[in-house]
N, CA, C and O atoms as a Tripos MOL2 file, in Angstrom:
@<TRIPOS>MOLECULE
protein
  220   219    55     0     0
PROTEIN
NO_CHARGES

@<TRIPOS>ATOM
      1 N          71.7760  -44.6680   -2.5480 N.3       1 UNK1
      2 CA         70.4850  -44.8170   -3.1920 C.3       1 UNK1
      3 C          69.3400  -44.5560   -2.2160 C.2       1 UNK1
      4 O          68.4600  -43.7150   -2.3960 O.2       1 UNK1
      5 N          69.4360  -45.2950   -1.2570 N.am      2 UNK2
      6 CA         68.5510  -44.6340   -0.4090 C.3       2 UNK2
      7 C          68.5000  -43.2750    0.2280 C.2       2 UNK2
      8 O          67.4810  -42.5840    0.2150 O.2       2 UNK2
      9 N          69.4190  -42.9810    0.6810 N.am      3 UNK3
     10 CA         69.3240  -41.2100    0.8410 C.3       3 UNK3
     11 C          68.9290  -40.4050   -0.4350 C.2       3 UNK3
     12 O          68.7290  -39.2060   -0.2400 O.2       3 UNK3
     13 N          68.7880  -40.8510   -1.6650 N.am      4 UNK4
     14 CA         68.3280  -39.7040   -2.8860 C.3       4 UNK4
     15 C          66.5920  -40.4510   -2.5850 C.2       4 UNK4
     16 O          65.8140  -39.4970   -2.5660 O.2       4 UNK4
     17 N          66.0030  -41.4640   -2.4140 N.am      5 UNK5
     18 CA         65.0450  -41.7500   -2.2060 C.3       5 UNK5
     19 C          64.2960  -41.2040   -0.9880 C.2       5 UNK5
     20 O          63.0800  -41.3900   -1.0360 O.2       5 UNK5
     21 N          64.7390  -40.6010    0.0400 N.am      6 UNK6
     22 CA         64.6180  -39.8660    1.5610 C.3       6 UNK6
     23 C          64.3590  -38.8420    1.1150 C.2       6 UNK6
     24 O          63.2920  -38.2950    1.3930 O.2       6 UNK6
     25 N          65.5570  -38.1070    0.0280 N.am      7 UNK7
     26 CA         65.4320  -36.5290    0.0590 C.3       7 UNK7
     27 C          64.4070  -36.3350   -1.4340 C.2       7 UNK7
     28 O          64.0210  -35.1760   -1.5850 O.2       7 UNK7
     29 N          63.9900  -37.2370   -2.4120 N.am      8 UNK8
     30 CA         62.9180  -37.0420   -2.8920 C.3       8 UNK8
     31 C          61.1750  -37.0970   -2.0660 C.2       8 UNK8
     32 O          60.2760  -36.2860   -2.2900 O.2       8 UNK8
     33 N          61.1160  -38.0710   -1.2850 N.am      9 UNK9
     34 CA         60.0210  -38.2890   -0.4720 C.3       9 UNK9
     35 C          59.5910  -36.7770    0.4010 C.2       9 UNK9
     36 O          58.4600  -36.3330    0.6010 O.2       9 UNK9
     37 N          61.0280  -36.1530    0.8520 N.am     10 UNK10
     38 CA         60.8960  -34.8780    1.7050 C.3      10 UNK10
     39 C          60.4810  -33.9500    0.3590 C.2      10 UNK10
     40 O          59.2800  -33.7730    0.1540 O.2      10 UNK10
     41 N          61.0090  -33.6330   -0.1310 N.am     11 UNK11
     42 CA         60.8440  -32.8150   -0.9180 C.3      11 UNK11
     43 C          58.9780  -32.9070   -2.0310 C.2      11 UNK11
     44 O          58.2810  -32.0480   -2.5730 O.2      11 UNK11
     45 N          58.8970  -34.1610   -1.9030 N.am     12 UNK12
     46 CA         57.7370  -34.1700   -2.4140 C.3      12 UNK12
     47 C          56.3920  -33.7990   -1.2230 C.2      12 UNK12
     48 O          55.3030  -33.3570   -1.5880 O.2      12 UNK12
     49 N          56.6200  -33.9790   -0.3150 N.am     13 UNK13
     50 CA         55.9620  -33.5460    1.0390 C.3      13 UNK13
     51 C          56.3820  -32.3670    0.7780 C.2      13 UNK13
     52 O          55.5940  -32.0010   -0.0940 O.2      13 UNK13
     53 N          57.2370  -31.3700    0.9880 N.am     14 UNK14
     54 CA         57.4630  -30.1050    1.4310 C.3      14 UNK14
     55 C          56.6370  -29.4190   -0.0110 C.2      14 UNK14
     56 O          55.5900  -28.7910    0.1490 O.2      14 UNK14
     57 N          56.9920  -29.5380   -0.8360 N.am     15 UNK15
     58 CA         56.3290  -29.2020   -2.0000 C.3      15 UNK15
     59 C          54.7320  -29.3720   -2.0010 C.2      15 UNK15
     60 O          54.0110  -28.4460   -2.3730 O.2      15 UNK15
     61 N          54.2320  -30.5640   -1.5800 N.am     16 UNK16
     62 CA         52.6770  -30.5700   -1.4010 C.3      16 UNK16
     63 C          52.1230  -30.1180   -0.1250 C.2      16 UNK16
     64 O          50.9050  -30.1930    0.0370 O.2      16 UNK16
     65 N          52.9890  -29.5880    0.9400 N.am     17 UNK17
     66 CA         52.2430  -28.6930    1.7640 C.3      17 UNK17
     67 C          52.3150  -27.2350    1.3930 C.2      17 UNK17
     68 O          51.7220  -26.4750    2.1590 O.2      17 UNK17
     69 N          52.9820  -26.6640    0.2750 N.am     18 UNK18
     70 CA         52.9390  -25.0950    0.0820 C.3      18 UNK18
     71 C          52.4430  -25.3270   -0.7500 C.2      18 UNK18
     72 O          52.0420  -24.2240   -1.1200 O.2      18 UNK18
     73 N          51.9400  -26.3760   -1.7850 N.am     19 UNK19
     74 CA         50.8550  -25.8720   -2.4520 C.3      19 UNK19
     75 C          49.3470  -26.0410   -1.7460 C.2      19 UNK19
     76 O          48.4290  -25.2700   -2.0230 O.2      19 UNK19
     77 N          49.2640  -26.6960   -1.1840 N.am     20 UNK20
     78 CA         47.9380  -26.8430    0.0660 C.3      20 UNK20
     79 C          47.9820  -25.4660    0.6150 C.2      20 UNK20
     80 O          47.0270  -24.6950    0.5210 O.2      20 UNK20
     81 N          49.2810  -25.1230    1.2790 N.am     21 UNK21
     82 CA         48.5330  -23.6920    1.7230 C.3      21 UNK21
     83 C          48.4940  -22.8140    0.9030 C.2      21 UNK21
     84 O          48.4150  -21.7320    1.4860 O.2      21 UNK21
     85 N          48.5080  -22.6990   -0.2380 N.am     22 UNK22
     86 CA         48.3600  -21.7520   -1.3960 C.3      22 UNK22
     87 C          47.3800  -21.9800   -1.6140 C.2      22 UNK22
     88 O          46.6330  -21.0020   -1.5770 O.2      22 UNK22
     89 N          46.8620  -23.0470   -1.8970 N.am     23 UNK23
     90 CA         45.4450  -22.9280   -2.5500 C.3      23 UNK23
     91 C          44.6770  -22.9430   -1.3960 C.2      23 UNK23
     92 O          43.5510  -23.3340   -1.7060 O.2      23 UNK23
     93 N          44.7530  -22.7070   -0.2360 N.am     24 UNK24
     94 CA         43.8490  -22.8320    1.0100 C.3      24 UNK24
     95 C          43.6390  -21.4820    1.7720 C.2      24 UNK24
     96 O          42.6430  -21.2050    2.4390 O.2      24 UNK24
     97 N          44.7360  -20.6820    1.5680 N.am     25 UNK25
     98 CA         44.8950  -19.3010    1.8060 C.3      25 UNK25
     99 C          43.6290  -18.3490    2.5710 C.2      25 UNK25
    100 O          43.5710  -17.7210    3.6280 O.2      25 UNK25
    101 N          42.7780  -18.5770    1.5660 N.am     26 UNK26
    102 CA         41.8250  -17.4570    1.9340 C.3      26 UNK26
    103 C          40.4190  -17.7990    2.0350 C.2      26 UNK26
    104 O          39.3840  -17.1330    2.0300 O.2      26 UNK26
    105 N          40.8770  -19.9020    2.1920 N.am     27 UNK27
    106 CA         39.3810  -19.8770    2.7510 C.3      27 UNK27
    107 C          38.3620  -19.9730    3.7460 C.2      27 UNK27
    108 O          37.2190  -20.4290    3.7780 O.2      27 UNK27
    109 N          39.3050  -19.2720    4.7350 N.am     28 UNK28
    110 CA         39.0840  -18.8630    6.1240 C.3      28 UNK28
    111 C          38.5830  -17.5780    6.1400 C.2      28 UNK28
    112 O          38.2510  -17.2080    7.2660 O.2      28 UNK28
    113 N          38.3950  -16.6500    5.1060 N.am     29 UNK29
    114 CA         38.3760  -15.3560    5.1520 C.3      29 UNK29
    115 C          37.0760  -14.9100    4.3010 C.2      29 UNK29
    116 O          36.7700  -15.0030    3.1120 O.2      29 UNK29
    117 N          36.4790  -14.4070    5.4010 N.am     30 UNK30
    118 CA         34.4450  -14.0200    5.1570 C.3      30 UNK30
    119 C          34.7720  -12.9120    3.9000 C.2      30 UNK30
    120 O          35.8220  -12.5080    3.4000 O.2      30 UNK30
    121 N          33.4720  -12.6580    3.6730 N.am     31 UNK31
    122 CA         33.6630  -12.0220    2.2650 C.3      31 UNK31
    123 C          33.7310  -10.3640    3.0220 C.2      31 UNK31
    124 O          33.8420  -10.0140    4.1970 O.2      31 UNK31
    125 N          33.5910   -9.4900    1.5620 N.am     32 UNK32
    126 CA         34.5060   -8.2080    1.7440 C.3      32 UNK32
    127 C          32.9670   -7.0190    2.4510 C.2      32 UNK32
    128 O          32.9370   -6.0450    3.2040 O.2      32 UNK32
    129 N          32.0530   -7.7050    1.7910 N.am     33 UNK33
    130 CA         30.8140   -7.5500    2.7490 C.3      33 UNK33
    131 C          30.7100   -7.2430    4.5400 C.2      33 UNK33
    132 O          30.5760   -6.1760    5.1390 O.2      33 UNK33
    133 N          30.8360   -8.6830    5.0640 N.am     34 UNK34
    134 CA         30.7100   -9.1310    6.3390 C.3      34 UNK34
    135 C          32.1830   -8.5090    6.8870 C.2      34 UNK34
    136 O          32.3590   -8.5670    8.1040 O.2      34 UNK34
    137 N          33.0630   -8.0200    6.2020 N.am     35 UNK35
    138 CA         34.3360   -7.3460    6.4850 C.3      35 UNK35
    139 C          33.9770   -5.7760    6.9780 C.2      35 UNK35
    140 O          34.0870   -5.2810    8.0990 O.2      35 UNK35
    141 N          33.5970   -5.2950    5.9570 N.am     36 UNK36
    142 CA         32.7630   -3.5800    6.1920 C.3      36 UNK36
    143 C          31.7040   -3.8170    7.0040 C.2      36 UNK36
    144 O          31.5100   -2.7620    7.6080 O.2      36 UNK36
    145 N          30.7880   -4.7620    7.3990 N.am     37 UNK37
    146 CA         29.8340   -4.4250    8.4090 C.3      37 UNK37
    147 C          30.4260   -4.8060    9.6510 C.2      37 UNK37
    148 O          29.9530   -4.1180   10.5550 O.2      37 UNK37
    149 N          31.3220   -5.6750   10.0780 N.am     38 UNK38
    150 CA         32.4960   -5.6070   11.0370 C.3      38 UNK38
    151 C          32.4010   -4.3550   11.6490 C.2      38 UNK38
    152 O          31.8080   -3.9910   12.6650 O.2      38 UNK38
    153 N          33.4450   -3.4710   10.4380 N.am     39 UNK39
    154 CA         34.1700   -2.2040   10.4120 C.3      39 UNK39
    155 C          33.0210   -1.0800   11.0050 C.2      39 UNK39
    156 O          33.2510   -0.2660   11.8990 O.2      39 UNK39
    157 N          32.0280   -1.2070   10.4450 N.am     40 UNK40
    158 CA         30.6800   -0.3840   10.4670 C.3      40 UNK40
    159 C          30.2510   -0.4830   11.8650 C.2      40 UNK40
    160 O          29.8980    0.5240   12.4790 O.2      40 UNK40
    161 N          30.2670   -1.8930   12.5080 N.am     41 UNK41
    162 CA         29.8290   -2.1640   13.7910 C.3      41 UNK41
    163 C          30.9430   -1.7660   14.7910 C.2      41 UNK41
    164 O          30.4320   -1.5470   15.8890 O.2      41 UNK41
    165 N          32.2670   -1.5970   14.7970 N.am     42 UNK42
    166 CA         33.3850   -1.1090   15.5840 C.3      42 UNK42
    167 C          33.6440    0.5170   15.7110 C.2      42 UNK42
    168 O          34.1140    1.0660   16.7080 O.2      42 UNK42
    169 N          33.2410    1.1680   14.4980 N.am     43 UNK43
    170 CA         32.9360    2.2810   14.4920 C.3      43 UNK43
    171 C          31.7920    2.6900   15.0190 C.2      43 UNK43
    172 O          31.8330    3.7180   15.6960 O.2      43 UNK43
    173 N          30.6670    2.0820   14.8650 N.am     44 UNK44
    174 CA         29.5410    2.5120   15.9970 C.3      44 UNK44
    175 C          29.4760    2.2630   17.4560 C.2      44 UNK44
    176 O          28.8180    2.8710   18.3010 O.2      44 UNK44
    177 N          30.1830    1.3780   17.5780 N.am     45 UNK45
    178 CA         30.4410    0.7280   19.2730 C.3      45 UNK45
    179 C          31.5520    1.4990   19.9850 C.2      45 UNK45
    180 O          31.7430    1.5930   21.1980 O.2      45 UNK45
    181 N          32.3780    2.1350   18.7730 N.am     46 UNK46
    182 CA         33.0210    3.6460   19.6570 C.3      46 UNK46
    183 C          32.4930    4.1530   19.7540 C.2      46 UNK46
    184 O          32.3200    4.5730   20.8980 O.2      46 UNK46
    185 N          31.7330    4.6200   18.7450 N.am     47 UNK47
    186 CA         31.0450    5.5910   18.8280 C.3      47 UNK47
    187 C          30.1060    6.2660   20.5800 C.2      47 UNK47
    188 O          30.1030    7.1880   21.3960 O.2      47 UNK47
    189 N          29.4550    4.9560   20.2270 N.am     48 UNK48
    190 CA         28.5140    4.8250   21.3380 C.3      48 UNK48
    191 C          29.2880    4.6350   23.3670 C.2      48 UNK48
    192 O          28.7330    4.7130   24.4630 O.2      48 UNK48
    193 N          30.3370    4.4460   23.0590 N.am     49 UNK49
    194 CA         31.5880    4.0990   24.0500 C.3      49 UNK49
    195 C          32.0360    5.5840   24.7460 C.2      49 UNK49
    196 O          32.1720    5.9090   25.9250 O.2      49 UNK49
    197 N          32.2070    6.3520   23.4470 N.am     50 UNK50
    198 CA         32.8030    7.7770   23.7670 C.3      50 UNK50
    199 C          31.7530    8.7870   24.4610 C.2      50 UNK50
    200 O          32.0060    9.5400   25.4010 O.2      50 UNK50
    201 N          30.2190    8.6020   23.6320 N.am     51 UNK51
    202 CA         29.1490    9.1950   24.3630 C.3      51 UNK51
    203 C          28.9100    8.8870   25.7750 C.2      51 UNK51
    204 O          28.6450    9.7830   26.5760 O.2      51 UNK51
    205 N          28.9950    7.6250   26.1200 N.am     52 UNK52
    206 CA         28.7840    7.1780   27.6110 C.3      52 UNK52
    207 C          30.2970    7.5660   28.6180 C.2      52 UNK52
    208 O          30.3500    7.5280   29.8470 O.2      52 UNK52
    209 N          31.2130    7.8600   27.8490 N.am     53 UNK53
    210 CA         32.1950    8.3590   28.6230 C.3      53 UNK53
    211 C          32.5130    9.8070   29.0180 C.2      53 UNK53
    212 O          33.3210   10.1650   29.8750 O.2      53 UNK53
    213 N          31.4900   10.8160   27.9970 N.am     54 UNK54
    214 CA         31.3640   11.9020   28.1760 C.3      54 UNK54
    215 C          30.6650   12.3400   29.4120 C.2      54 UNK54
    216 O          31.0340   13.3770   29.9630 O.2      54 UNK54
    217 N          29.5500   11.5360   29.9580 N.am     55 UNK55
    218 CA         28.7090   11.7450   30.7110 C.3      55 UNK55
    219 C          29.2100   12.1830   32.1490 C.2      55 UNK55
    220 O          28.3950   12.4330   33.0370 O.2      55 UNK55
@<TRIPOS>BOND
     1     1     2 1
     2     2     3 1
     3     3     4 2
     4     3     5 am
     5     5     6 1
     6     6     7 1
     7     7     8 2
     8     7     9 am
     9     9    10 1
    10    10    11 1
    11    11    12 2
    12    11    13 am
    13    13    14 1
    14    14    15 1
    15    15    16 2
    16    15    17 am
    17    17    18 1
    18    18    19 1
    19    19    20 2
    20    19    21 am
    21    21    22 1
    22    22    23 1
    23    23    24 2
    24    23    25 am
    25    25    26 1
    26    26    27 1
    27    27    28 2
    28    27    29 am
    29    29    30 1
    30    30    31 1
    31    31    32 2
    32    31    33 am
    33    33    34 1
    34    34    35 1
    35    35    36 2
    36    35    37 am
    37    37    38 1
    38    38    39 1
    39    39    40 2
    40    39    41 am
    41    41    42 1
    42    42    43 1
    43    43    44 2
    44    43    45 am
    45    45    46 1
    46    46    47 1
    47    47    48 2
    48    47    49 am
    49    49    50 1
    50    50    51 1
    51    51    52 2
    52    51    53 am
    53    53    54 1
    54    54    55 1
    55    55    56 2
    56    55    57 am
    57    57    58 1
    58    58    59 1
    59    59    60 2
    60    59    61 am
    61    61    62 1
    62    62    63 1
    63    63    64 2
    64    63    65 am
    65    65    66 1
    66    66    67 1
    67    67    68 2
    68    67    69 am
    69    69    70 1
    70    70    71 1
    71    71    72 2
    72    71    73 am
    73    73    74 1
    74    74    75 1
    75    75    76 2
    76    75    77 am
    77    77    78 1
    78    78    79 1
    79    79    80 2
    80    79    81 am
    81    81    82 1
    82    82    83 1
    83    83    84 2
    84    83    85 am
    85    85    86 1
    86    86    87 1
    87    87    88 2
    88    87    89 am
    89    89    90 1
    90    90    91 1
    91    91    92 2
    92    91    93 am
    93    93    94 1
    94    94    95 1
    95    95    96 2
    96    95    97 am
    97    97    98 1
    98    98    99 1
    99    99   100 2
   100    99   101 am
   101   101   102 1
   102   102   103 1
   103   103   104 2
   104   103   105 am
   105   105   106 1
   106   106   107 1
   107   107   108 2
   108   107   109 am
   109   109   110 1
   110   110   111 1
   111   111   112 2
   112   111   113 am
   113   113   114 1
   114   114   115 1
   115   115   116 2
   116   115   117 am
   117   117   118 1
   118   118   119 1
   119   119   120 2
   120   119   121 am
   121   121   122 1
   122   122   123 1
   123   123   124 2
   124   123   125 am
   125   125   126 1
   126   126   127 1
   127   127   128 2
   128   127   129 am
   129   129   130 1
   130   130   131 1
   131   131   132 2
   132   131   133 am
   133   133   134 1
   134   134   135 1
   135   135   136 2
   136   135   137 am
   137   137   138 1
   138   138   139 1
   139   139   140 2
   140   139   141 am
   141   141   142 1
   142   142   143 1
   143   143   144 2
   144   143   145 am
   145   145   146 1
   146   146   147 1
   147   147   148 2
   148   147   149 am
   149   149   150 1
   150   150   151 1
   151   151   152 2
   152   151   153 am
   153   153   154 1
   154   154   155 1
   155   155   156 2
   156   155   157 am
   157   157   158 1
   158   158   159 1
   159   159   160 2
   160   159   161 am
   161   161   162 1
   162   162   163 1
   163   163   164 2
   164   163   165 am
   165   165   166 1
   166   166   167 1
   167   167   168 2
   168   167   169 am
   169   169   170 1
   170   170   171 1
   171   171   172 2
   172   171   173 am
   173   173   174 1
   174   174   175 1
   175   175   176 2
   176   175   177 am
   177   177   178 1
   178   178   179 1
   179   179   180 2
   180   179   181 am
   181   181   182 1
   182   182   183 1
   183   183   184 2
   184   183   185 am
   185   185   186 1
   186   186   187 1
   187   187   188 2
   188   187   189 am
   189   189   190 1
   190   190   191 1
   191   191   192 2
   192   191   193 am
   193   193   194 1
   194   194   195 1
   195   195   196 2
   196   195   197 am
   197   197   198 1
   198   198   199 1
   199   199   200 2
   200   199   201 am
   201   201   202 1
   202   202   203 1
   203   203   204 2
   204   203   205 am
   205   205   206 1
   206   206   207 1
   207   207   208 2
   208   207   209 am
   209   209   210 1
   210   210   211 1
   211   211   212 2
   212   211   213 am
   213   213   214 1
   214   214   215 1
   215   215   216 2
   216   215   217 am
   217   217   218 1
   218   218   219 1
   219   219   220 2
@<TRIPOS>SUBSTRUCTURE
     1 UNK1         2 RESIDUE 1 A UNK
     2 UNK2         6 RESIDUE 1 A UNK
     3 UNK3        10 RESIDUE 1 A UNK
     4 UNK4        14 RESIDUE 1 A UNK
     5 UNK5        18 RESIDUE 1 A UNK
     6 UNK6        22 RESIDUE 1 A UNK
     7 UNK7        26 RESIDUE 1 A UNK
     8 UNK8        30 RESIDUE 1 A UNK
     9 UNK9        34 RESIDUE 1 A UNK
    10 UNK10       38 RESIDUE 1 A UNK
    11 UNK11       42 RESIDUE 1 A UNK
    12 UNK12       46 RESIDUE 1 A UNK
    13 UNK13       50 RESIDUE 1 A UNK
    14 UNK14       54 RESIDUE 1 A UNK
    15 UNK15       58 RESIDUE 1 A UNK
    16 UNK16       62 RESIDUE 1 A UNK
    17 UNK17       66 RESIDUE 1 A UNK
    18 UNK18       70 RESIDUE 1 A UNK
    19 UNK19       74 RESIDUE 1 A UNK
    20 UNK20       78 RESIDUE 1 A UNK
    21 UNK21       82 RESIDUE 1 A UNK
    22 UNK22       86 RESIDUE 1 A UNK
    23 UNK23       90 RESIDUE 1 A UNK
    24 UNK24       94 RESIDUE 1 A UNK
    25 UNK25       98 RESIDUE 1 A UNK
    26 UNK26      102 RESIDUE 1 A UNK
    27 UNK27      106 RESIDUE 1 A UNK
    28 UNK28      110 RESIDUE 1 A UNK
    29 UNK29      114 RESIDUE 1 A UNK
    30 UNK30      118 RESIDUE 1 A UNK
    31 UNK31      122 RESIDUE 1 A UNK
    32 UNK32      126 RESIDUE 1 A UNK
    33 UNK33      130 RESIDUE 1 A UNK
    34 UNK34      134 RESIDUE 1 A UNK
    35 UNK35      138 RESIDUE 1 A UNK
    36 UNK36      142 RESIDUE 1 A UNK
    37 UNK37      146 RESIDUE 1 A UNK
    38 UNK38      150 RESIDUE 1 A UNK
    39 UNK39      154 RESIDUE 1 A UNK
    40 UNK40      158 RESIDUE 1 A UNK
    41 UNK41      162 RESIDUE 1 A UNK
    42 UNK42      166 RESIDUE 1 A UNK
    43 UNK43      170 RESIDUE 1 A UNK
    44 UNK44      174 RESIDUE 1 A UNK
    45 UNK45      178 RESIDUE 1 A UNK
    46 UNK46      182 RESIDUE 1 A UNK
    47 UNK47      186 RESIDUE 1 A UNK
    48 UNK48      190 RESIDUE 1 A UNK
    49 UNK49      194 RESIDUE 1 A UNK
    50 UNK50      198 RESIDUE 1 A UNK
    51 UNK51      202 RESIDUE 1 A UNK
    52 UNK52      206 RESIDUE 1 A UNK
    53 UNK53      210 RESIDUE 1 A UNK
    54 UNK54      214 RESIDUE 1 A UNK
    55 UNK55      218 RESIDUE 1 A UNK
């Protein structure tokens, strides 16, 4: 009896941490905006990288 009481307790933990990280997923992650001006700013900072290396 007590070991089915252990392996429900685990299982109810293991179960409520994958839904925590499911629903938590992506809210670390800036919008799709601040993503392309990133992109925009890495492409210009080569940009500007390759000119000064030409010299």
């Amino acid at each position: 009896m007590k070991a089915f009481i252990i392996i429900v307790v685990v299982v109810a933990v293991l179960v409520g941490g994958i839904l925590t990280l499911r629903s938590s997923r992506n809210s670390g992650m800036p919008g799709q905006d601040v993503l392309d001006r990133a992109k925009q700013r890495g492409r210009e900072q080569a940009a500007k990288d390759e000119r000064e290396s030409d010299r």
